[in-house]
HTML snippet that shows the backbone in 3Dmol.js (N, CA, C, O; Angstrom):
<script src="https://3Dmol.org/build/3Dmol-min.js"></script>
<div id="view" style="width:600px;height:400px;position:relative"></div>
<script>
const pdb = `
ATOM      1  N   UNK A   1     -52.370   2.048   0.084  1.00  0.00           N
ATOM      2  CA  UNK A   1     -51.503   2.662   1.053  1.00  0.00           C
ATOM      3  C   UNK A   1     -50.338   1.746   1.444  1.00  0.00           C
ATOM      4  O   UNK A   1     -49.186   2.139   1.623  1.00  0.00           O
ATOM      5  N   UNK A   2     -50.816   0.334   1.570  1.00  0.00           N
ATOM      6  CA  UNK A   2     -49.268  -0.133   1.838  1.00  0.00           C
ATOM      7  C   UNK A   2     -48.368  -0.410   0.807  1.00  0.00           C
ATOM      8  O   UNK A   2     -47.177  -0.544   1.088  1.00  0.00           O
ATOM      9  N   UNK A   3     -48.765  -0.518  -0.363  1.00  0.00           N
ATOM     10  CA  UNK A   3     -47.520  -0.074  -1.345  1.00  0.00           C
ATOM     11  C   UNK A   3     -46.585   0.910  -1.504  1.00  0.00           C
ATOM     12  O   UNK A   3     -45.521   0.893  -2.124  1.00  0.00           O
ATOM     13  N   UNK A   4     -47.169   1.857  -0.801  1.00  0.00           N
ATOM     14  CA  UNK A   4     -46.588   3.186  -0.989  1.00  0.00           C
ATOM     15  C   UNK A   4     -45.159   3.486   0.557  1.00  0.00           C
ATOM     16  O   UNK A   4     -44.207   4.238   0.764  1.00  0.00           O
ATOM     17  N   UNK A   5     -45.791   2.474   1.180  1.00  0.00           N
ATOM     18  CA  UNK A   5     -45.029   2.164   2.541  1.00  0.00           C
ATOM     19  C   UNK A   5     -43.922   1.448   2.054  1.00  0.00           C
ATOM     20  O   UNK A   5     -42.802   1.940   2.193  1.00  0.00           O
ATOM     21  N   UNK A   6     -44.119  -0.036   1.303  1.00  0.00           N
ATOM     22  CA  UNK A   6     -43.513  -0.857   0.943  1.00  0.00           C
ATOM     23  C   UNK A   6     -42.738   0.070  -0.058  1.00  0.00           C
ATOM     24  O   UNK A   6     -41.564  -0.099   0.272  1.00  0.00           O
ATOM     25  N   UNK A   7     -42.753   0.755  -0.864  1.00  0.00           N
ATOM     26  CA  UNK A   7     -42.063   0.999  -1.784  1.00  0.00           C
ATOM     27  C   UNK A   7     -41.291   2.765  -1.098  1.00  0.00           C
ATOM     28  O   UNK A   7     -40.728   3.587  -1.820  1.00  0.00           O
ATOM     29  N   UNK A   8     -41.454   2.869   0.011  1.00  0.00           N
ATOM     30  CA  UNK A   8     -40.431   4.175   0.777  1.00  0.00           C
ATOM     31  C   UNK A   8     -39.897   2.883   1.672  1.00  0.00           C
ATOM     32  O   UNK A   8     -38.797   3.338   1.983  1.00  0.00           O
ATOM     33  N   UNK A   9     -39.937   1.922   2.125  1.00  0.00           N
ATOM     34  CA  UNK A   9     -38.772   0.578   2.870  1.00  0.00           C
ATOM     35  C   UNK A   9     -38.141   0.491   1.895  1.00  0.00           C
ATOM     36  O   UNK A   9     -37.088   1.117   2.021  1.00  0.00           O
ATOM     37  N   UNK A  10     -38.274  -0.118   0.673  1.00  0.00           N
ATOM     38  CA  UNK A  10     -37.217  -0.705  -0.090  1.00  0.00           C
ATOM     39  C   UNK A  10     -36.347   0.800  -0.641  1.00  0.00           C
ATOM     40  O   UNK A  10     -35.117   0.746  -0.626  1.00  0.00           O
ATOM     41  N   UNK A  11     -37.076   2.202  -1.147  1.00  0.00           N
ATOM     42  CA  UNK A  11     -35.991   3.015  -1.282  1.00  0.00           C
ATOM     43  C   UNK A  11     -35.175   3.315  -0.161  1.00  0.00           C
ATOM     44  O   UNK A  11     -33.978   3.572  -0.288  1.00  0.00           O
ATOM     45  N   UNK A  12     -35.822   3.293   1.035  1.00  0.00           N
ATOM     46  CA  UNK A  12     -34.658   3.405   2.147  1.00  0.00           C
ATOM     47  C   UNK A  12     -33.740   2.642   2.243  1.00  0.00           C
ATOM     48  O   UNK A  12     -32.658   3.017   2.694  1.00  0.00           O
ATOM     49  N   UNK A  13     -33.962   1.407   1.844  1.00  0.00           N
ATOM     50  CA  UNK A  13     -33.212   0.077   1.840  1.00  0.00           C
ATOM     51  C   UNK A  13     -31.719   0.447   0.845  1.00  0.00           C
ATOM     52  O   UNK A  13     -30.602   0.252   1.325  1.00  0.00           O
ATOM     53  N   UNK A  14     -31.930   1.050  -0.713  1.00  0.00           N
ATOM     54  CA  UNK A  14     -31.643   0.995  -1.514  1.00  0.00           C
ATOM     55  C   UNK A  14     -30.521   2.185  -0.961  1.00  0.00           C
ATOM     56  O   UNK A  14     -29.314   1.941  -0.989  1.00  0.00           O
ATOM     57  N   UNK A  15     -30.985   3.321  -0.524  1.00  0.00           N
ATOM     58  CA  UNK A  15     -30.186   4.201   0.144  1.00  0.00           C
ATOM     59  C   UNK A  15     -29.439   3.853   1.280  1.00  0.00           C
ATOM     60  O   UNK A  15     -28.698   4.736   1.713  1.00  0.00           O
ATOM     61  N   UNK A  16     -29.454   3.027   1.729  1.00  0.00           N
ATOM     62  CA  UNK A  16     -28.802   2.618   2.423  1.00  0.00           C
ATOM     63  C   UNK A  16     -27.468   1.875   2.257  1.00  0.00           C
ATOM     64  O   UNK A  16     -26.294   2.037   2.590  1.00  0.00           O
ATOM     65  N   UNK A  17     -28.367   0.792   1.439  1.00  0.00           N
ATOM     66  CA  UNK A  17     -26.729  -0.477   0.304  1.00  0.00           C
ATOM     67  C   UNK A  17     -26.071   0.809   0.036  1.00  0.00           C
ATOM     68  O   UNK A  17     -24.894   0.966   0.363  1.00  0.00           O
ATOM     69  N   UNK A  18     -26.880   1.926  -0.648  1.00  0.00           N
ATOM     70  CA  UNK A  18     -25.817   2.714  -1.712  1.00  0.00           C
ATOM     71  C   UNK A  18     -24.751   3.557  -0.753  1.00  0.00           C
ATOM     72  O   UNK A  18     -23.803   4.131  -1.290  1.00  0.00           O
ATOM     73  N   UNK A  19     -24.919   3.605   0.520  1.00  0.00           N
ATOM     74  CA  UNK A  19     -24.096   4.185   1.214  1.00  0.00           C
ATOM     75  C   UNK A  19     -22.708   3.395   1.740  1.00  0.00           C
ATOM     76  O   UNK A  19     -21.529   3.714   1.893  1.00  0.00           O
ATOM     77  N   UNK A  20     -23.588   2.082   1.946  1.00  0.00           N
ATOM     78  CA  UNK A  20     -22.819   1.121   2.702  1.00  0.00           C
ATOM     79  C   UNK A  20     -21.605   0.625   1.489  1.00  0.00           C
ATOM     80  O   UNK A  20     -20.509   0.098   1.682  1.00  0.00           O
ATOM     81  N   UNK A  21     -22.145   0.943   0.449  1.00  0.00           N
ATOM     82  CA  UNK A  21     -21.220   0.486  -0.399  1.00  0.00           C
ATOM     83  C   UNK A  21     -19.666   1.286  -1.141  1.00  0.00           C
ATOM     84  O   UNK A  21     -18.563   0.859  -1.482  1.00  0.00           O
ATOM     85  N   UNK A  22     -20.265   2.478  -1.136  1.00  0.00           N
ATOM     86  CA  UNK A  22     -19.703   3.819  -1.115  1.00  0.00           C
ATOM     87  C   UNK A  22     -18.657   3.786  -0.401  1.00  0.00           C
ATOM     88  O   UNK A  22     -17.579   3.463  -0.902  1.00  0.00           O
ATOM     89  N   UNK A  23     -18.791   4.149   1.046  1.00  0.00           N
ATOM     90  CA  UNK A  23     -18.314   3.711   2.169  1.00  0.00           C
ATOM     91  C   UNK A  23     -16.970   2.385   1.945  1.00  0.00           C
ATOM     92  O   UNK A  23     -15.742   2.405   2.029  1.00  0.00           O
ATOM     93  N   UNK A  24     -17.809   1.518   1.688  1.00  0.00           N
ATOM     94  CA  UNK A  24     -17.080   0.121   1.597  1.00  0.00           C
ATOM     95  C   UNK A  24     -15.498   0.126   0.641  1.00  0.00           C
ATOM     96  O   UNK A  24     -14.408  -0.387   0.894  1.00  0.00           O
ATOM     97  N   UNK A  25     -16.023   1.016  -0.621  1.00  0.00           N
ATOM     98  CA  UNK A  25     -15.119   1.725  -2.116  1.00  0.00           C
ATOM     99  C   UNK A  25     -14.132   2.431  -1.758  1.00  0.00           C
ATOM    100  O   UNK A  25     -13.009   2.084  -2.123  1.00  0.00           O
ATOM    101  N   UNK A  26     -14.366   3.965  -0.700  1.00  0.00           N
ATOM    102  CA  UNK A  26     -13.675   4.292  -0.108  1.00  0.00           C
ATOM    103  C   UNK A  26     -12.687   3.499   0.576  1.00  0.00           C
ATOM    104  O   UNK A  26     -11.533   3.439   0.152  1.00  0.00           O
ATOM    105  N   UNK A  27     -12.909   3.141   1.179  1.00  0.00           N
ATOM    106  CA  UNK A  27     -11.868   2.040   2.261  1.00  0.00           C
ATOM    107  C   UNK A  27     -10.990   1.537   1.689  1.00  0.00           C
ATOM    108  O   UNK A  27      -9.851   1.653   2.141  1.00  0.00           O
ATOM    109  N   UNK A  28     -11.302   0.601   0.158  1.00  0.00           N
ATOM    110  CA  UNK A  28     -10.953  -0.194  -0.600  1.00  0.00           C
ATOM    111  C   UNK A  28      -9.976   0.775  -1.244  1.00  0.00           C
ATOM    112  O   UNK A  28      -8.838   0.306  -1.242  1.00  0.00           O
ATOM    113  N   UNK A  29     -10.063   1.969  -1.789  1.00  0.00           N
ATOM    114  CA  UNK A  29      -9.351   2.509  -2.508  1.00  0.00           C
ATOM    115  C   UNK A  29      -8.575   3.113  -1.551  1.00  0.00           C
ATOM    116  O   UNK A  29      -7.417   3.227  -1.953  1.00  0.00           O
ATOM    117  N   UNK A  30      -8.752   3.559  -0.413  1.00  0.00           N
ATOM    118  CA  UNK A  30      -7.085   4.368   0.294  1.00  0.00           C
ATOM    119  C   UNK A  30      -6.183   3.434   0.863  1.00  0.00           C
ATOM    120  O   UNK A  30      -5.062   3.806   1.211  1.00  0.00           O
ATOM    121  N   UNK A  31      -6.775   1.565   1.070  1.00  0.00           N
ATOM    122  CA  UNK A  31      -6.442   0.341   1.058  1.00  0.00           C
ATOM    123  C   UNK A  31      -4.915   0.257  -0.341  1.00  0.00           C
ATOM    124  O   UNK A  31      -3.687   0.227  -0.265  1.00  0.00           O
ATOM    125  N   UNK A  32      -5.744   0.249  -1.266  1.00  0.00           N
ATOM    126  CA  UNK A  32      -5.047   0.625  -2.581  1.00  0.00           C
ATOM    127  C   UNK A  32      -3.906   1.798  -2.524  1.00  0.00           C
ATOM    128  O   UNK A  32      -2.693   1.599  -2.458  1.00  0.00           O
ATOM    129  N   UNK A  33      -4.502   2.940  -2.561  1.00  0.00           N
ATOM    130  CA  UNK A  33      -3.194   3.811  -2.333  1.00  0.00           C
ATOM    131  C   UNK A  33      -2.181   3.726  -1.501  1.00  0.00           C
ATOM    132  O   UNK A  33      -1.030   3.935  -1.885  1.00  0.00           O
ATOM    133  N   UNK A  34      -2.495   3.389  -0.184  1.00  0.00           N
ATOM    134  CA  UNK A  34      -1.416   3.346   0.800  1.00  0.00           C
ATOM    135  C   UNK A  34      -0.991   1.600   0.266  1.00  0.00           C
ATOM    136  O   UNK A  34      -0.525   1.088   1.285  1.00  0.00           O
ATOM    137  N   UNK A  35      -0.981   1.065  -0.312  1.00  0.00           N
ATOM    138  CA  UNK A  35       0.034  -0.448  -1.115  1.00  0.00           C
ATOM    139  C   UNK A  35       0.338   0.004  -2.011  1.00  0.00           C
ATOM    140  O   UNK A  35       1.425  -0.437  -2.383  1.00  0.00           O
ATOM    141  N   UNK A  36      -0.271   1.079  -2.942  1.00  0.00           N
ATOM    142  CA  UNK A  36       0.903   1.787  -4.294  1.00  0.00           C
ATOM    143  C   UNK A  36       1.743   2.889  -3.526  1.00  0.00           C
ATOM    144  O   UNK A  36       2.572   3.576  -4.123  1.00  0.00           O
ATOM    145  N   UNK A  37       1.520   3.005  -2.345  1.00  0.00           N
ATOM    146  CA  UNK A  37       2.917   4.177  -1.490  1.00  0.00           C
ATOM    147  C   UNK A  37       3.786   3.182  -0.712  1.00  0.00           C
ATOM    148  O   UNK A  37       4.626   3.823  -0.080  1.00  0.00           O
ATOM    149  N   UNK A  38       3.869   2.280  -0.577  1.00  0.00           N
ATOM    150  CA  UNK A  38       4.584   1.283  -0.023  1.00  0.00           C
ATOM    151  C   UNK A  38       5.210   0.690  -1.061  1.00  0.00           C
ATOM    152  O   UNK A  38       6.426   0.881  -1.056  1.00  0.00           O
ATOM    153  N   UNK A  39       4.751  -0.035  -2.044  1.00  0.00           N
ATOM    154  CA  UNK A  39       5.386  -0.429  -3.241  1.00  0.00           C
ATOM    155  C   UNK A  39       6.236   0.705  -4.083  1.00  0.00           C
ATOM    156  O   UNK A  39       7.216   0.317  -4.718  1.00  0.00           O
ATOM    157  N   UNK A  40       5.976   1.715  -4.094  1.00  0.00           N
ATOM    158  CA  UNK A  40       7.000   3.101  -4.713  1.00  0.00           C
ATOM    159  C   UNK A  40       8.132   2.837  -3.631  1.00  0.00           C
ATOM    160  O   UNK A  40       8.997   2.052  -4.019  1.00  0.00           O
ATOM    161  N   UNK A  41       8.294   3.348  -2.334  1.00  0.00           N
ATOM    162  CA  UNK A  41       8.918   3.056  -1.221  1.00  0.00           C
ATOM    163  C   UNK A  41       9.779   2.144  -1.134  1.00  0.00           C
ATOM    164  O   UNK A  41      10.877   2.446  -0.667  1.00  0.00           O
ATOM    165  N   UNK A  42       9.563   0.990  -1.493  1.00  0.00           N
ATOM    166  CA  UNK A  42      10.021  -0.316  -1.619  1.00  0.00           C
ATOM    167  C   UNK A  42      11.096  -0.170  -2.875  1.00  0.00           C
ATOM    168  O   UNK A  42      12.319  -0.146  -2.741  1.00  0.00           O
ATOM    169  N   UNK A  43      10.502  -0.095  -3.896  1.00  0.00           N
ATOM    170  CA  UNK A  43      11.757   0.667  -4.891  1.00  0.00           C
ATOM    171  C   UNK A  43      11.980   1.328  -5.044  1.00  0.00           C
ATOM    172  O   UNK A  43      12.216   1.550  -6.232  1.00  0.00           O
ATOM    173  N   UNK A  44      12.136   2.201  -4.264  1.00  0.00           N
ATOM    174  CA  UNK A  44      13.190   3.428  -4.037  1.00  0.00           C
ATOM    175  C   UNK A  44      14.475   2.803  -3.426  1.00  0.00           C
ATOM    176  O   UNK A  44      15.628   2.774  -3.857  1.00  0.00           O
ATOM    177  N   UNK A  45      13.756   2.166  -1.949  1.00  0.00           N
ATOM    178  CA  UNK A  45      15.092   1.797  -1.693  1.00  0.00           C
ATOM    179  C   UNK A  45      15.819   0.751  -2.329  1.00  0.00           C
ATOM    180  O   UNK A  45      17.047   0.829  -2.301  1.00  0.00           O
ATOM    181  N   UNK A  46      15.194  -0.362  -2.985  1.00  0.00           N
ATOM    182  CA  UNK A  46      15.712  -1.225  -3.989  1.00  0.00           C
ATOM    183  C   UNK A  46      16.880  -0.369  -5.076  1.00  0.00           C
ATOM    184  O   UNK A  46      17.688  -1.042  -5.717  1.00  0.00           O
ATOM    185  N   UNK A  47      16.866   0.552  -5.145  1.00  0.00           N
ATOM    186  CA  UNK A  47      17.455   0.889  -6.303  1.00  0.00           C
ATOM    187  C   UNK A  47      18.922   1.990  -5.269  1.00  0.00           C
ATOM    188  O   UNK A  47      20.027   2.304  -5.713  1.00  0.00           O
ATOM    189  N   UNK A  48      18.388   2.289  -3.983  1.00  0.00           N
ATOM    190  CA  UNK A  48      19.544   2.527  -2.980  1.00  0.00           C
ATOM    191  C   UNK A  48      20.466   1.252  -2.644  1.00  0.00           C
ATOM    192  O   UNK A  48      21.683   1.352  -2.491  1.00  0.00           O
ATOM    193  N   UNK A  49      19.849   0.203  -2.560  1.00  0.00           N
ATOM    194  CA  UNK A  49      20.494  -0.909  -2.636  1.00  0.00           C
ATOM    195  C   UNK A  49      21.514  -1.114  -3.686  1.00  0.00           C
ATOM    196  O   UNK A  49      22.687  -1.449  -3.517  1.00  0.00           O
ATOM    197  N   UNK A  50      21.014  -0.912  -4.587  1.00  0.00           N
ATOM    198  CA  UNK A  50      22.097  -1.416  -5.953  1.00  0.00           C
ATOM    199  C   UNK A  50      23.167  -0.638  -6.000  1.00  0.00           C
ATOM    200  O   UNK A  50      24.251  -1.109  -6.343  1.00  0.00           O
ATOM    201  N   UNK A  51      23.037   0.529  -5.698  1.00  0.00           N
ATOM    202  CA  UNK A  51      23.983   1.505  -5.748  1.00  0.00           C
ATOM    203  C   UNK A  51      24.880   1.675  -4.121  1.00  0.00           C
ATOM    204  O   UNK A  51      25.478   2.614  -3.594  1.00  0.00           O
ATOM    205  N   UNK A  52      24.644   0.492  -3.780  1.00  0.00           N
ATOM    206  CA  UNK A  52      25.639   0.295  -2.316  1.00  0.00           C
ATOM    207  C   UNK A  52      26.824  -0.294  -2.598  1.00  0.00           C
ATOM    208  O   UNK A  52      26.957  -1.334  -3.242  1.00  0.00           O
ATOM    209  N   UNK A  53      27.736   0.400  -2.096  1.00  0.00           N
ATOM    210  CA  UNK A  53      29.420  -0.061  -1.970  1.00  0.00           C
ATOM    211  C   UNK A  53      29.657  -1.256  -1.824  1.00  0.00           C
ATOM    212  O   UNK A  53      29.140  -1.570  -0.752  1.00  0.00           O
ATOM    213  N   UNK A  54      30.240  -2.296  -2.369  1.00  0.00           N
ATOM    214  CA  UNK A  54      30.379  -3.612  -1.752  1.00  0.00           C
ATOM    215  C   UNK A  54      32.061  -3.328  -0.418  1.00  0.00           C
ATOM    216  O   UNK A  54      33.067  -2.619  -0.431  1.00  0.00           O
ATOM    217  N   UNK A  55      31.470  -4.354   0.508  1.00  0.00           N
ATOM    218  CA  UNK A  55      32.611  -4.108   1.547  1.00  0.00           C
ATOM    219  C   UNK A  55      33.786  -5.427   1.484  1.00  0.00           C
ATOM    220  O   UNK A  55      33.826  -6.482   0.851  1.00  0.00           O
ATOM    221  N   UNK A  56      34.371  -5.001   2.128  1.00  0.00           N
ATOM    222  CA  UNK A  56      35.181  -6.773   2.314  1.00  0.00           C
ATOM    223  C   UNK A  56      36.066  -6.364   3.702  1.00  0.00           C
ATOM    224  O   UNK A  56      36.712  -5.329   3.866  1.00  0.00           O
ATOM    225  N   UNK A  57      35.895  -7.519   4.672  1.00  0.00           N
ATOM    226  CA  UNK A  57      36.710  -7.480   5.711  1.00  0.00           C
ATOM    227  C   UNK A  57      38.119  -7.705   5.664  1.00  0.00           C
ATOM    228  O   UNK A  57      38.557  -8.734   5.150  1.00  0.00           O
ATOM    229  N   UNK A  58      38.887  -6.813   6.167  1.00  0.00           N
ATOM    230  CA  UNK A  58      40.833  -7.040   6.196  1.00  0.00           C
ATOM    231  C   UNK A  58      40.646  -7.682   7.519  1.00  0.00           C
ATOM    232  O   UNK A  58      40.110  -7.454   8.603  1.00  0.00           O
ATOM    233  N   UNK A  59      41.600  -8.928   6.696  1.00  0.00           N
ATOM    234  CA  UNK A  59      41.706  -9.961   7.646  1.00  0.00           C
ATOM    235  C   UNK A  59      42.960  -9.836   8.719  1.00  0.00           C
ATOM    236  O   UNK A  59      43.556 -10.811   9.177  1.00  0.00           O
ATOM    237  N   UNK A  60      43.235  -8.522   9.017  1.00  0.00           N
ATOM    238  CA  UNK A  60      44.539  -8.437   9.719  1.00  0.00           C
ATOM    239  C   UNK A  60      44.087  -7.767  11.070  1.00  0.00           C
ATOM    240  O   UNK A  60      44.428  -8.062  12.215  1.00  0.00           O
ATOM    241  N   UNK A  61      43.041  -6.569  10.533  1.00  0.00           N
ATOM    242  CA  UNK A  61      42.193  -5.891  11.568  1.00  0.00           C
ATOM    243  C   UNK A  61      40.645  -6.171  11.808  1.00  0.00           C
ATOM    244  O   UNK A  61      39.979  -6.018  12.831  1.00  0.00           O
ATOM    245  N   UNK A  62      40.243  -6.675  10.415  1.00  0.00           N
ATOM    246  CA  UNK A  62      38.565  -7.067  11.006  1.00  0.00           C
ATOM    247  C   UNK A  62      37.786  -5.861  10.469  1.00  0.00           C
ATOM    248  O   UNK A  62      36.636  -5.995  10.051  1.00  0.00           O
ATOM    249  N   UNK A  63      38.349  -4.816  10.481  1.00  0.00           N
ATOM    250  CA  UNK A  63      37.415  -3.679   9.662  1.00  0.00           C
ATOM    251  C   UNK A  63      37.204  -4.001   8.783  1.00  0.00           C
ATOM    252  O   UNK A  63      37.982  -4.731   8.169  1.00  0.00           O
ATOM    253  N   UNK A  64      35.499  -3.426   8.073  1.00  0.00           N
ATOM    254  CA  UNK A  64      35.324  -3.727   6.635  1.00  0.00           C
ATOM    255  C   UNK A  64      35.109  -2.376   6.024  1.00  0.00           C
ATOM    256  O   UNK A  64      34.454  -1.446   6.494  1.00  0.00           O
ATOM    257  N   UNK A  65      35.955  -2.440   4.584  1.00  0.00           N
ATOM    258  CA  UNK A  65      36.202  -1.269   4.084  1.00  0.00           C
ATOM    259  C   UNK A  65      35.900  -0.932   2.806  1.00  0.00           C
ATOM    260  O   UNK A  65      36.808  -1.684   2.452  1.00  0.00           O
ATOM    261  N   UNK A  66      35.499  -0.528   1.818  1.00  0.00           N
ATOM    262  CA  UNK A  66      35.055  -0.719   0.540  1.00  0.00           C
ATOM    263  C   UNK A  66      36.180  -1.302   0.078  1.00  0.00           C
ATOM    264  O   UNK A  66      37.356  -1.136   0.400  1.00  0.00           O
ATOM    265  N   UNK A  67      35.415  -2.360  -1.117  1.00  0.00           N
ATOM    266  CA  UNK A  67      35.893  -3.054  -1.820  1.00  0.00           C
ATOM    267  C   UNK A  67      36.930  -2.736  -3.215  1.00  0.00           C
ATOM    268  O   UNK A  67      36.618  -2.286  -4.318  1.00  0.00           O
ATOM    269  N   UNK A  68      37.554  -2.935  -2.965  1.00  0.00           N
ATOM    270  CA  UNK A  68      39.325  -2.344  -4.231  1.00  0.00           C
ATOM    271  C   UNK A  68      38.913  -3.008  -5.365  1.00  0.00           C
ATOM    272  O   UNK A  68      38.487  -4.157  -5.246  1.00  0.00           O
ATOM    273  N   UNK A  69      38.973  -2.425  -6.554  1.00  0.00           N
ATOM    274  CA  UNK A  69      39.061  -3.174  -7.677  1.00  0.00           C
ATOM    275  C   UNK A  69      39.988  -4.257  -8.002  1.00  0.00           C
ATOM    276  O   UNK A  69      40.906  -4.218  -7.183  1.00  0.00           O
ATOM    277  N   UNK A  70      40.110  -4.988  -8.649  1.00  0.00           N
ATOM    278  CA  UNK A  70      41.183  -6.219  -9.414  1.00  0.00           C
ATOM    279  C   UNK A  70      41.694  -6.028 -10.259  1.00  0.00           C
ATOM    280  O   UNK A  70      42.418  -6.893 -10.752  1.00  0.00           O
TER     281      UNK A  70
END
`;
const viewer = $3Dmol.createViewer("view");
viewer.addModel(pdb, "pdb");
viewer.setStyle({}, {cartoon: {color: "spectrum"}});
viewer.zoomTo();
viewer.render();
</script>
């Protein structure tokens, strides 16, 4: 009889890790997704960046105005 005790503790045991771990995976992976939605994000605007006007200040008024070709 106490084997049979001992061996429904350790499956409870076992059901238990397997939850806790589950659990643990979850976390880990929407951890993961929400840093691959931040990193997309991140270059998006990186690439809004590149495609920004360069400015240059007129030194007569101080406004800065897009930059004139040469």
């Amino acid at each position: 009889m106490p084997q049979i005790l001992l061996l429904a503790a350790v499956g409870a045991g076992l059901l238990l890790v397997r939850r806790l771990l589950r659990r643990e995976q979850n976390r880990v992976a929407a951890d993961l997704r929400e840093a691959e939605d931040a990193m997309a994000r991140r270059n998006m605007e990186r690439r809004n960046i590149d495609r920004a006007v360069p400015l240059e200040q007129d030194p007569a008024t101080g406004v800065y105005r897009p930059k004139q070709p040469r």
